[in-house]
C-alpha positions as CSV (number, residue, x, y, z in Angstrom):
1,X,-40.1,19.2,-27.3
2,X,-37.0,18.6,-24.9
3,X,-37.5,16.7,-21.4
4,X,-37.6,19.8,-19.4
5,X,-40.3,21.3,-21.3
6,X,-42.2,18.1,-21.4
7,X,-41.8,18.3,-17.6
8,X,-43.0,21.7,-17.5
9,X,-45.8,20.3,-19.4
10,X,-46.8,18.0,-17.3
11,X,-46.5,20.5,-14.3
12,X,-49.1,22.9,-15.9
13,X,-51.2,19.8,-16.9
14,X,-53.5,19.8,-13.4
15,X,-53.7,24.0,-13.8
16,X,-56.5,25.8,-15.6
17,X,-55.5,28.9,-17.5
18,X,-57.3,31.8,-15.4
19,X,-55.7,30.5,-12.8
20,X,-51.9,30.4,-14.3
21,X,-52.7,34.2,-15.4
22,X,-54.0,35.5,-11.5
23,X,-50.5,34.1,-10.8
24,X,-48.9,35.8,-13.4
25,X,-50.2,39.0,-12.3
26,X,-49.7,38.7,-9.0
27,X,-45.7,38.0,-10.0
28,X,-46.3,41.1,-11.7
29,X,-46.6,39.6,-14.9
30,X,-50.1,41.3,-15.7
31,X,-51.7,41.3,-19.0
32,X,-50.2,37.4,-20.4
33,X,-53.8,36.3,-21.5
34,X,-56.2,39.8,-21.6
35,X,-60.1,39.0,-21.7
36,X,-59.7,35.0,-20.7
37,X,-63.0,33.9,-20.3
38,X,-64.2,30.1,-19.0
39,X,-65.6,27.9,-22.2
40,X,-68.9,26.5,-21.3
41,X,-69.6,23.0,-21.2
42,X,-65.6,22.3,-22.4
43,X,-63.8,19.5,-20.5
44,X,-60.7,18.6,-22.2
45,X,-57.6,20.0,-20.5
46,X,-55.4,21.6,-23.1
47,X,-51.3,22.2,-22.0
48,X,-48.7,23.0,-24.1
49,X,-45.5,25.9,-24.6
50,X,-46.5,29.1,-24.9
51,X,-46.7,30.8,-28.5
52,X,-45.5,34.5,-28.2
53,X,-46.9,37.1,-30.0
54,X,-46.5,40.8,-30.2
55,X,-49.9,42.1,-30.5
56,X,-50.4,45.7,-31.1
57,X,-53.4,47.5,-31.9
58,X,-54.0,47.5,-35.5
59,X,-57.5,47.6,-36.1
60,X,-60.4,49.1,-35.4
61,X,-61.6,47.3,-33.2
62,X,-58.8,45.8,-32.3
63,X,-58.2,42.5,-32.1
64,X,-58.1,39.6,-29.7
65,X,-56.1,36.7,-28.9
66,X,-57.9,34.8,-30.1
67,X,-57.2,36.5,-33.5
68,X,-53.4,35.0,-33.4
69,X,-54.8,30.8,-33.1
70,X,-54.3,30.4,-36.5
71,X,-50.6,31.0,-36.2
72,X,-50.1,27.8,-33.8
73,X,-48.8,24.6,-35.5
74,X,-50.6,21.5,-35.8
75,X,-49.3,19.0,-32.5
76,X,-47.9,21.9,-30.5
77,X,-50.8,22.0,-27.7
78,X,-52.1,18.8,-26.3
């Protein structure tokens, strides 16, 4: 990871997700993170780059975000 990015980083680091995707939406960005959902009892922050994903619906049901984790490397989130 370059410094800007590590900067970016480290900008996000004090932000918790739902609130990074309000702001998305209310830039008009909707739909970044459908269905995010506050883990109980979790608090470790976690900050990293994004992973992009074109998610379709495949399935029946379809799938989550949750269903594309796998696909992250090792060392990329912190």
């Amino acid at each position: 990871m370059n410094s800007q990015d590590q900067e970016l980083v480290a900008l996000f680091a004090g932000l918790d997700t739902p609130g990074v995707s309000d702001a998305l939406d209310k830039l008009g960005l909707p739909g970044q993170c459908l269905g995010l959902m506050p883990l109980d009892n979790y608090r470790q922050t976690l900050v990293g780059p994004a992973f992009t994903v074109q998610y379709v619906s495949a399935s029946v049901p379809p799938g989550t975000v949750g269903d594309f984790i796998d696909d992250v490397a090792p060392g990329t989130c912190w």
